[in-house]
C-alpha positions as CSV (number, residue, x, y, z in Angstrom):
1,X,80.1,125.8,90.0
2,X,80.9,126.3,86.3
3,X,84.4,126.2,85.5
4,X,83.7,126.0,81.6
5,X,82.9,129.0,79.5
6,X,79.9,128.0,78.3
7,X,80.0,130.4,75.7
8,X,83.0,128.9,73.7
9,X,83.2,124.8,75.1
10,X,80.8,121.8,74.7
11,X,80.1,120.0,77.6
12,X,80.4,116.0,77.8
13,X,79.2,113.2,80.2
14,X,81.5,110.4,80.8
15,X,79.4,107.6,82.4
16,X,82.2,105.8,84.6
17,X,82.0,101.8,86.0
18,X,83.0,102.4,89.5
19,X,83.3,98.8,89.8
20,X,82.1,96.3,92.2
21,X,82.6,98.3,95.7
22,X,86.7,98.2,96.1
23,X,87.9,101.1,95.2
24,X,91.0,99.9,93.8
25,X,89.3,97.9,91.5
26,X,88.2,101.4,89.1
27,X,90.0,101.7,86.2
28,X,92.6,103.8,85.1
29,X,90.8,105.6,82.6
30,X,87.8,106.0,85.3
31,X,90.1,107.6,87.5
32,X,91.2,110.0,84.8
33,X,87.9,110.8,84.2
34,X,86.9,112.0,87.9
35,X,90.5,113.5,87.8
36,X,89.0,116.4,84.9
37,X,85.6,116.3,86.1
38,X,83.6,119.6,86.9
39,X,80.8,117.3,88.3
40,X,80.5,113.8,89.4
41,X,76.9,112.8,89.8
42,X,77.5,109.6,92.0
43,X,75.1,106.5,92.9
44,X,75.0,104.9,96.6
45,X,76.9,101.7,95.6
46,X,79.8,103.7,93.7
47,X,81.9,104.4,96.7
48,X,82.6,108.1,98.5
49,X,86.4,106.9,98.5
50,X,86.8,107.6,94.4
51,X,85.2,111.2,95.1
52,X,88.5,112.1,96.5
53,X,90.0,111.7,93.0
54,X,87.9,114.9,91.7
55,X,89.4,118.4,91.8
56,X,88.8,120.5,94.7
57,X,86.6,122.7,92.7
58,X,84.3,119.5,91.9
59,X,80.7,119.4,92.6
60,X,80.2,116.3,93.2
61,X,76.2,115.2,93.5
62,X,74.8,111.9,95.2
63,X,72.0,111.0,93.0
64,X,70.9,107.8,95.2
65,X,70.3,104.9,93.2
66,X,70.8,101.8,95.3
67,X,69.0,98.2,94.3
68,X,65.2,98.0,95.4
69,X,65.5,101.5,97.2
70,X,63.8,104.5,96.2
71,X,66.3,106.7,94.9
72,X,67.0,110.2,95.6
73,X,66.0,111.4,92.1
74,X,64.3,109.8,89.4
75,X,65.7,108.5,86.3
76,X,64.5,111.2,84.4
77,X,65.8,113.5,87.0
78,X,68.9,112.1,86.5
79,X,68.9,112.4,82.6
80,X,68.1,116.0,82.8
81,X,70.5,116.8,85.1
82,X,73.2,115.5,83.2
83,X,72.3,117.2,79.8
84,X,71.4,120.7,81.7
85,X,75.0,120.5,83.2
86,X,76.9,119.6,80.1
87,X,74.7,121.9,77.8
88,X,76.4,124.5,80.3
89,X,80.0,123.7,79.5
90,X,80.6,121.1,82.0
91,X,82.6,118.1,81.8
92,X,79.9,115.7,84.0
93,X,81.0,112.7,85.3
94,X,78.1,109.9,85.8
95,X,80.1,107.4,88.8
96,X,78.3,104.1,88.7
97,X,78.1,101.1,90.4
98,X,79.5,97.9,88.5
99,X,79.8,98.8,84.8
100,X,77.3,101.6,83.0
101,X,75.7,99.1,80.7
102,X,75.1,95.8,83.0
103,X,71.5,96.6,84.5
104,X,73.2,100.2,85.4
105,X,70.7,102.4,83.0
106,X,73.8,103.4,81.4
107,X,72.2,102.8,77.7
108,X,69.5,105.2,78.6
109,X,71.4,108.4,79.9
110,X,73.9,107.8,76.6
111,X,70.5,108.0,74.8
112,X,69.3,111.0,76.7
113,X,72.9,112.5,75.5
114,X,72.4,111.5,72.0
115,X,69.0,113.2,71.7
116,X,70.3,116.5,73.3
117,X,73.5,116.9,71.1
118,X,75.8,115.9,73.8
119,X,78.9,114.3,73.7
120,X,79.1,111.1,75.8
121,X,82.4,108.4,76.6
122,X,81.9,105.3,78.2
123,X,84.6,104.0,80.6
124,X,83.2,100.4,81.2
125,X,83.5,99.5,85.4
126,X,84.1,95.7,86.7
127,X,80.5,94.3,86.7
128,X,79.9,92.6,90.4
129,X,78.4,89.7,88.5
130,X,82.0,88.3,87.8
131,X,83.8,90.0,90.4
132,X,81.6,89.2,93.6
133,X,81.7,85.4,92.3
134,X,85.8,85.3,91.5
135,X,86.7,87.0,95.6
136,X,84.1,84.2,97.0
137,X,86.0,81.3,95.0
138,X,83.3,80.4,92.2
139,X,84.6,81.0,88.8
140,X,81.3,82.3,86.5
141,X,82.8,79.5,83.7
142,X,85.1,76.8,84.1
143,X,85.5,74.0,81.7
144,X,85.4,71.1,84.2
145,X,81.7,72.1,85.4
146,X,80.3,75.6,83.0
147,X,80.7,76.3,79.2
148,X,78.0,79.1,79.4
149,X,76.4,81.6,81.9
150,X,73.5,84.1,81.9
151,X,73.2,87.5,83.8
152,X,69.6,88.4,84.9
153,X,68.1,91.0,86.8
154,X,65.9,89.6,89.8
155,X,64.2,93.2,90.7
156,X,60.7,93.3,90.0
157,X,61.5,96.1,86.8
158,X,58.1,96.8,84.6
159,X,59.1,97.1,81.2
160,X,58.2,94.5,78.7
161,X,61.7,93.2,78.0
162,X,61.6,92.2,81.5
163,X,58.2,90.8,82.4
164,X,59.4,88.5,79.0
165,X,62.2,87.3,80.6
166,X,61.3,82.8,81.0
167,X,63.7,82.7,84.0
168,X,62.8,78.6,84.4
169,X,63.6,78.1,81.1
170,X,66.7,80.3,81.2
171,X,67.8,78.8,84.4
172,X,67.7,75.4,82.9
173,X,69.3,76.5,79.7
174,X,73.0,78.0,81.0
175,X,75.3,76.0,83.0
176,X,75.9,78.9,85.6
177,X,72.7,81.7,86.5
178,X,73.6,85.0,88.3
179,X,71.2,86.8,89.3
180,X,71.8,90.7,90.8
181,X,69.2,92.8,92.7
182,X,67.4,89.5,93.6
183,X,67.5,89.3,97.3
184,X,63.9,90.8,97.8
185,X,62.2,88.3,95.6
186,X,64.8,85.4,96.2
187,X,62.4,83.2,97.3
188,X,60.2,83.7,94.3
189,X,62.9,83.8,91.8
190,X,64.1,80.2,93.3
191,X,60.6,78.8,93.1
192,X,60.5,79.7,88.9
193,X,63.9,77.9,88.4
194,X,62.5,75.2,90.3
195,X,59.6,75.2,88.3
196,X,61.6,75.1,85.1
197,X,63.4,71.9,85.6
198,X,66.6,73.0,87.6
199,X,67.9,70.2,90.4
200,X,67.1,71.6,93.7
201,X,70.0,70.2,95.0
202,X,72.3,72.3,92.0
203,X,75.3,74.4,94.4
204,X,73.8,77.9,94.8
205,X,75.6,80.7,97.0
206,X,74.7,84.4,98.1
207,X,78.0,86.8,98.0
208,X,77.1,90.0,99.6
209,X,79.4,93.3,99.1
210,X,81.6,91.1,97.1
211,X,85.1,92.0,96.8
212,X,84.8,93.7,99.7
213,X,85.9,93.7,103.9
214,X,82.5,93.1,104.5
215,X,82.0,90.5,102.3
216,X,80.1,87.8,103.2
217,X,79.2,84.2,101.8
218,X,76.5,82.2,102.1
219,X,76.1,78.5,100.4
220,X,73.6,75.6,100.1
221,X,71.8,74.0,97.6
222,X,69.6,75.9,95.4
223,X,66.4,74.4,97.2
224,X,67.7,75.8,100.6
225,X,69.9,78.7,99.7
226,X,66.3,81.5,100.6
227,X,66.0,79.7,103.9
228,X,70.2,80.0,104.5
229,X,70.6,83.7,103.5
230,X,67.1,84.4,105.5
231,X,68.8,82.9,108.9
232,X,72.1,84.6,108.8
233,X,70.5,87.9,107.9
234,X,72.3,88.5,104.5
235,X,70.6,91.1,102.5
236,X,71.2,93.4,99.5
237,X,73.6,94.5,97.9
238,X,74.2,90.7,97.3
239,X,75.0,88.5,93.8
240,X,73.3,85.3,93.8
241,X,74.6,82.4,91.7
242,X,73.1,79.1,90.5
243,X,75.4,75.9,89.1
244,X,78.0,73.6,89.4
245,X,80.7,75.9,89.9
246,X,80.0,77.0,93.4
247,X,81.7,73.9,94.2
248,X,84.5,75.3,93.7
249,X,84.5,77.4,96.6
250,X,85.9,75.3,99.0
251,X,89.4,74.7,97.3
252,X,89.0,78.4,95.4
253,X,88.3,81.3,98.1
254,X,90.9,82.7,98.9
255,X,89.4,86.7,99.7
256,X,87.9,85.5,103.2
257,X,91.1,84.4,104.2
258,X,93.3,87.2,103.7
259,X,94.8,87.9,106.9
260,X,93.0,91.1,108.1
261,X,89.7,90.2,106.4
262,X,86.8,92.0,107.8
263,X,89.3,93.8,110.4
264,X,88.2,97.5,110.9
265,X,91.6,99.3,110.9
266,X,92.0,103.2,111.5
267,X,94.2,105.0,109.4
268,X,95.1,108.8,110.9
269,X,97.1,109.9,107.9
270,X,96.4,113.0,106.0
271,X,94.3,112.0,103.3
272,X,97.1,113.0,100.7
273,X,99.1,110.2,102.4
274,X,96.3,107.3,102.9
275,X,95.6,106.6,99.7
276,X,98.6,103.7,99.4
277,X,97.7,102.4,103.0
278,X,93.9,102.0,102.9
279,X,95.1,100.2,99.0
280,X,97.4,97.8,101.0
281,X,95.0,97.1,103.8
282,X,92.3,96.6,101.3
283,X,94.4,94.1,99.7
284,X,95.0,92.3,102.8
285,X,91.5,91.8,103.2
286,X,90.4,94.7,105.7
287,X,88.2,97.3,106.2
288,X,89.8,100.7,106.3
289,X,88.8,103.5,108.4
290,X,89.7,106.6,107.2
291,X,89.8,109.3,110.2
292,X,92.6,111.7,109.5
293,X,93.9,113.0,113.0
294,X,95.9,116.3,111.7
295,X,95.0,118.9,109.3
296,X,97.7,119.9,107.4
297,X,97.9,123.5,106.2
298,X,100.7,126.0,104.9
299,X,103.2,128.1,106.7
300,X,100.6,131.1,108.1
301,X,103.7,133.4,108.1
302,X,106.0,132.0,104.8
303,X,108.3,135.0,104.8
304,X,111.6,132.8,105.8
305,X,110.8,129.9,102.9
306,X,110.2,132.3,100.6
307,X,113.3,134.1,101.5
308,X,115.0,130.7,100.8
309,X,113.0,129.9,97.6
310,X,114.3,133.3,96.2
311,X,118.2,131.9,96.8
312,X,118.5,128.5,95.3
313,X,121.0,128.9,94.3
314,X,123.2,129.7,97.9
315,X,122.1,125.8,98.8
316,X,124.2,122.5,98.4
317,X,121.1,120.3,99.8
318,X,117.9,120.6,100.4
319,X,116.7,118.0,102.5
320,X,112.8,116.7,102.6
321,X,112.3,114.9,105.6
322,X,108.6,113.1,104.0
323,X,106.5,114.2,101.8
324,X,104.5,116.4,103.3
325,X,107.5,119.4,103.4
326,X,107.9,118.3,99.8
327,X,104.1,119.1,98.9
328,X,104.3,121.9,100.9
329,X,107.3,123.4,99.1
330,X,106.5,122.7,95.9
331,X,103.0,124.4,96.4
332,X,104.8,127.5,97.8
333,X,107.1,127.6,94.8
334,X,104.5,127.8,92.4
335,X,102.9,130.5,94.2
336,X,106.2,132.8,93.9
337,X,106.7,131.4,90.6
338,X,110.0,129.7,91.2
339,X,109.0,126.1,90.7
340,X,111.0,126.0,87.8
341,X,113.9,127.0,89.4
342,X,113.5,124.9,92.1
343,X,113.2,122.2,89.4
344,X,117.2,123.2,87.9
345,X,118.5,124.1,91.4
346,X,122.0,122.7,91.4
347,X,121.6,121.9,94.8
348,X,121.5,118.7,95.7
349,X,117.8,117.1,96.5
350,X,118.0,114.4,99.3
351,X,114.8,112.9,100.6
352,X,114.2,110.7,103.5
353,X,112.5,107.5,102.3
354,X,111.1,106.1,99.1
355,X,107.7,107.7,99.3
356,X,109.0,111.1,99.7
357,X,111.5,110.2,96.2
358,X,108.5,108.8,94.5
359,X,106.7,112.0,94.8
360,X,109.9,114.2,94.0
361,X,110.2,112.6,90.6
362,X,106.8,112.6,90.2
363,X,107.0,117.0,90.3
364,X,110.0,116.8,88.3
365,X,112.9,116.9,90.7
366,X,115.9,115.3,90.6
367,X,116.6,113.0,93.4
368,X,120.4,112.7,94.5
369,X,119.9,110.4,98.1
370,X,117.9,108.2,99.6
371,X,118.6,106.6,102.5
372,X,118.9,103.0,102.2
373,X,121.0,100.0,103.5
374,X,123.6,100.6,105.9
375,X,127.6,100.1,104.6
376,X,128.3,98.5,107.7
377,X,125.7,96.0,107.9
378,X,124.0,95.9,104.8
379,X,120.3,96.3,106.9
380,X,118.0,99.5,106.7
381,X,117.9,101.6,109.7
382,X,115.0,102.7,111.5
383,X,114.2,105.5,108.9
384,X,114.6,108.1,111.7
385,X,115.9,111.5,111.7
386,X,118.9,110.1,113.6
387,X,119.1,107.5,110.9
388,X,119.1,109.9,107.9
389,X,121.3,112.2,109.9
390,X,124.0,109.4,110.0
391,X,123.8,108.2,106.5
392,X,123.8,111.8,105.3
393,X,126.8,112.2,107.2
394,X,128.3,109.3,105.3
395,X,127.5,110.4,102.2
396,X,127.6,113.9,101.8
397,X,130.2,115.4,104.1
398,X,128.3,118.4,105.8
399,X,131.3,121.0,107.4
400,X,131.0,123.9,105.1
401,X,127.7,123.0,103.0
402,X,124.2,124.9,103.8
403,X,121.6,122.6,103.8
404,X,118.0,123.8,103.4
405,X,115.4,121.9,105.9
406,X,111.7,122.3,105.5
407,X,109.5,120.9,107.5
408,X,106.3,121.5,109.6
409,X,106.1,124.0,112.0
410,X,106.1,121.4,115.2
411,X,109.2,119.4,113.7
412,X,111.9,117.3,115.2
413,X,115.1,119.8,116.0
414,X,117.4,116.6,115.8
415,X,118.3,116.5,112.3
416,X,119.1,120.6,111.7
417,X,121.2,120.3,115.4
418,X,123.1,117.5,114.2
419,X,124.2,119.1,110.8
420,X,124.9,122.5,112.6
421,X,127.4,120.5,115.1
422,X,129.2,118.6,112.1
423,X,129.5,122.5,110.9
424,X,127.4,123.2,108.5
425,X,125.2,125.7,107.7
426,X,122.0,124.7,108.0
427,X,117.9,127.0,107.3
428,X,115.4,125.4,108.7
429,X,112.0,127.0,107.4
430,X,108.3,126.2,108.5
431,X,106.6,124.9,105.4
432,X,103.5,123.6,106.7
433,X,101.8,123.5,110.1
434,X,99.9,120.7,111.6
435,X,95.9,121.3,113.1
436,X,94.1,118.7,114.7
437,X,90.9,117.2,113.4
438,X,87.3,118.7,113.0
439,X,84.9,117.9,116.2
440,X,82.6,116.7,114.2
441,X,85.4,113.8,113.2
442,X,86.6,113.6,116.7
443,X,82.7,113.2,118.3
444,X,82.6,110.0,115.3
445,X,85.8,108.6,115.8
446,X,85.0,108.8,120.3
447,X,81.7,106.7,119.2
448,X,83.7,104.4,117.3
449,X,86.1,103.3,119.8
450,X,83.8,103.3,122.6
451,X,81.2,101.1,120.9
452,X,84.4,99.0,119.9
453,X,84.0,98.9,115.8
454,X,87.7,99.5,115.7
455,X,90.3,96.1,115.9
456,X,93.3,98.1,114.6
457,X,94.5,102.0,115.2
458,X,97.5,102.9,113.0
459,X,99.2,106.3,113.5
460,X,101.7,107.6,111.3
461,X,103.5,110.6,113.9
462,X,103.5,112.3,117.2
463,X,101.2,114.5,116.5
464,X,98.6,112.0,115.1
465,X,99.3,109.8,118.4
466,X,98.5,113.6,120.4
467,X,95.8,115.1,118.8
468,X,93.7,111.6,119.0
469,X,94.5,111.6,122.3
470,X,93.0,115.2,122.8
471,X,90.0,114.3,121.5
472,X,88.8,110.6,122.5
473,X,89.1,111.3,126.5
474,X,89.1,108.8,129.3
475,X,86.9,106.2,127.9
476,X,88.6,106.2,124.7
477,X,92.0,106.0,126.0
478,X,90.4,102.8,128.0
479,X,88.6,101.6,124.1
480,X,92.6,102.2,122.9
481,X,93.4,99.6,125.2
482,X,91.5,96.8,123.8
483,X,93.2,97.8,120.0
484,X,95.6,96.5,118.4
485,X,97.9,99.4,118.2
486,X,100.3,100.1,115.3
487,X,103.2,102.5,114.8
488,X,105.1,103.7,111.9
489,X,108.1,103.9,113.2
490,X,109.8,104.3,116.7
491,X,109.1,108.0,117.0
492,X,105.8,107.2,116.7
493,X,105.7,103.7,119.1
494,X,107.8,105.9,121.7
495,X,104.7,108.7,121.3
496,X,102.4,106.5,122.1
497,X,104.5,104.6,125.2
498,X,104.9,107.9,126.6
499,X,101.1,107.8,127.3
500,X,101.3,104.3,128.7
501,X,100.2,102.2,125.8
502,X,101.8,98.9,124.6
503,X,102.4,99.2,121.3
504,X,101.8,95.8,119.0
505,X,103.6,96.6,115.2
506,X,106.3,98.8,114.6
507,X,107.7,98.2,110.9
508,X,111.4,97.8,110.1
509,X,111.2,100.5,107.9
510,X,108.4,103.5,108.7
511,X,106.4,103.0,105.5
512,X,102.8,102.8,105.2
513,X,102.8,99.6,103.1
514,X,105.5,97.8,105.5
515,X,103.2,98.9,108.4
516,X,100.1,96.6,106.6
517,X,102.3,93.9,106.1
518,X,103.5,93.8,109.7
519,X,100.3,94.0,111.2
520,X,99.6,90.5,108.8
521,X,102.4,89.2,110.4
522,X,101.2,90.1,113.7
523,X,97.6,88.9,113.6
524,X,98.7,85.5,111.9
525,X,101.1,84.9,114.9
526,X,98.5,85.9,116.9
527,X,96.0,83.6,115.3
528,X,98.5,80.5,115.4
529,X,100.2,81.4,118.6
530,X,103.9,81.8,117.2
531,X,105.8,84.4,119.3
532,X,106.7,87.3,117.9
């Protein structure tokens, strides 16, 4: 879809590094990039996750390309695309593997943009031949064993530069050899550096999806290292390296032993809020699993917020319970226009924990409370609505005051009853309204569980904890069983006892980040046998 008059604007491509498979590890200016894109022509090894970064309106196109495999369209397919979409006023984002210009074809689609007129940026990406090697341990230079280092390509490419390329004399010229898309023709490849003087007993390793929770290692001697990655059935995408600092690996990796490496986790958030989780269980080494269990949509009958949006100024609070009412509201506001009012309200804007505040400033409100440590002991509560009902209490005294509450349509009742009892006034309005998943998810996430590729489920509310339920039936309640099973806070835990499961991590605090690092906690205890 064109978003661009075509008639008055110049399209551009911005060929984007996606990096080396994490996510995380794309750059800010990349991001920015997808963030204004009209469309994102994407490869197979530039991760789906980043797509979520393009606008709605975004078409965003897989175009294939993935090592030794065929791609879905041709090079030239590919160059054509990109100048017929741009040439129509589109700003086209190219989202590549690794970085553009390191064996990514980059050079040639800037070229294709060059001899069509069109404007072209370059926002380099984290190449996998340094990034692979640095979460396995091995360090591409290091002054005790490398002073130099080559990058080759080990797929069997035509072109004349590369049927020139001496690999045994390169191999014996550079301290440390990496070689990417080599795993078909490993064994050949290792036979020419042979050939051209190199020690078969130099360190060699295979790192597959480097940087990665899939990531997998594989070391031996350059003489055995085919034989090694053909008996533990590593294959592509995988970075091979050559030299003395693969040694290195066994005081220096540190990725494999994060503690939830290669642990599949479920996350049930919206996907508005699992963003910061997945980051933070990336980071701890595992493998998110992104299966949203509610659909969050607006009010379908908005008459009593807007009422409330239309007399800000009759409020002395509003209260936003999590984030979610916050997006909500603010969304609805803009619709009627009063966003900016919303924005001067002299009311005061309490929210009830940090990621709610975060996003408040963010849209350019004012934040007056968060809930934090308690007076009396110095300790946070549980973050409940109990618990931001009590230090509400304490700081704002409530007889007298209206407070406006939104919050979703199938919300807790404790906080608006406890306010009206202390005397205040208090409009609670439906912002948003919570829908359980699509069948299609629910028939994937059923198969999941029941064919037990999930270690962790993590659920962030009730609701989450009740529309799973709904969907995964007898078996998967038994394929719950065999989970860990994490909560966000007590609500949540006490959801999920109510249905007769033991719950494993519940947080001190009900944030998605504290969540991850409990679950750490847990599994290390549970790897060492400490008690809880």
């Amino acid at each position: 879809m064109t978003r661009r008059d075509s008639s008055k604007t110049r399209g551009q491509v911005i060929l984007v590094g996606a990096g080396p498979g994490d996510p995380d590890l794309i750059t800010l200016r990349g991001i920015s990039a997808l963030q204004s894109a009209d469309v994102v022509l994407y490869d197979e090894l530039a991760t789906t996750e980043l797509l979520d970064y393009a606008p709605p309106g975004a078409e965003c196109i897989n175009v294939g390309k993935r090592g030794h495999d065929a791609p879905t369209r041709s090079q030239d397919d590919i160059n054509r695309l990109l100048v017929e979409r741009a040439s129509a006023g589109q700003r086209v984002v190219r989202l590549k593997g690794g970085d553009p210009f390191v064996f990514g074809r980059g050079g040639e689609e800037a070229s294709a943009c060059v001899a069509a007129g069109i404007g072209y940026e370059v926002v380099p990406g984290i190449t996998s031949a340094i990034s692979a090697l640095a979460y396995a341990g091995i360090p591409i230079t290091d002054r005790r064993h490398s002073a130099s280092f080559a990058v080759v390509t080990g797929h069997k490419d035509p072109s004349a530069v590369a049927e020139q390329t001496r690999l045994g004399e390169l191999g014996a010229a550079v301290d440390t050899l990496v070689i990417l898309m080599g795993m078909r023709n490993l064994k050949g490849l290792i036979a020419k550096l042979l050939e051209g003087g190199r020690d078969p007993q130099t360190p060699a390793a295979a790192v597959r999806l480097g940087t990665t929770g899939d990531q997998r290692t594989i070391v031996a001697p350059l003489c055995e290292l085919a034989d090694r990655v053909e008996a533990a059935g590593v294959g592509a995408p995988a970075v091979v390296v050559v030299g003395d600092v693969v040694e290195l690996r066994e005081t220096l990796g540190w990725w494999e032993r994060m503690p939830l490496f290669g642990m599949r986790v479920l996350v049930t958030r919206t996907p508005e809020q699992a963003r910061p989780m997945a980051s933070a269980l990336r980071a701890a080494g595992a493998r998110p699993v992104l299966a949203p269990m509610i659909r969050l949509l607006p009010s379908d009958d908005p008459r009593e917020l807007d009422a409330s949006l239309r007399r800000l100024s009759d409020y002395d609070a509003i209260v936003f319970t999590s984030a979610n009412a916050l997006r909500f509201t603010l969304q609805r506001a803009r619709e009627l226009g009063v966003d900016a009012a919303l924005r001067a309200a002299s009311a005061r804007i309490v929210c009830g924990g940090a990621q709610t505040a975060r996003a408040a400033v963010e849209a350019g409100l004012p934040v007056h409370f968060v809930p934090g440590a308690s007076a009396q002991t110095g300790k946070r509560g549980s973050g409940d609505a109990e618990e931001l009902l009590a230090q509400l209490t304490a700081h704002l005294e409530p007889a007298g005051r209206r407070f406006l509450l939104p919050r979703s349509a199938i919300g807790r009742e404790v906080l608006a009853h406890g306010l009206a009892q202390l005397g205040a006034r208090v409009d609670a309005v439906v912002a948003y309204r919570n829908e359980p998943p699509s069948e299609a998810r629910a028939e994937e996430l059923r198969q999941s569980l029941e064919r037990g590729e999930l270690d962790v489920l993590t659920f962030a509310s009730p609701s989450a904890v009740r529309h799973l339920l709904q969907v995964v039936g007898d078996d998967g309640r038994s394929a719950m069983k065999r989970c860990i099973l994490a909560a966000v806070g007590p609500t949540t835990a006490a959801a999920l006892q109510s249905e007769g499961f033991e719950v494993d991590v519940v947080p001190d605090w009900p944030d998605g980040r504290e969540l991850v690092e409990a679950l750490a906690r847990h599994v290390r205890q549970q790897a060492t046998g400490e008690k809880r």
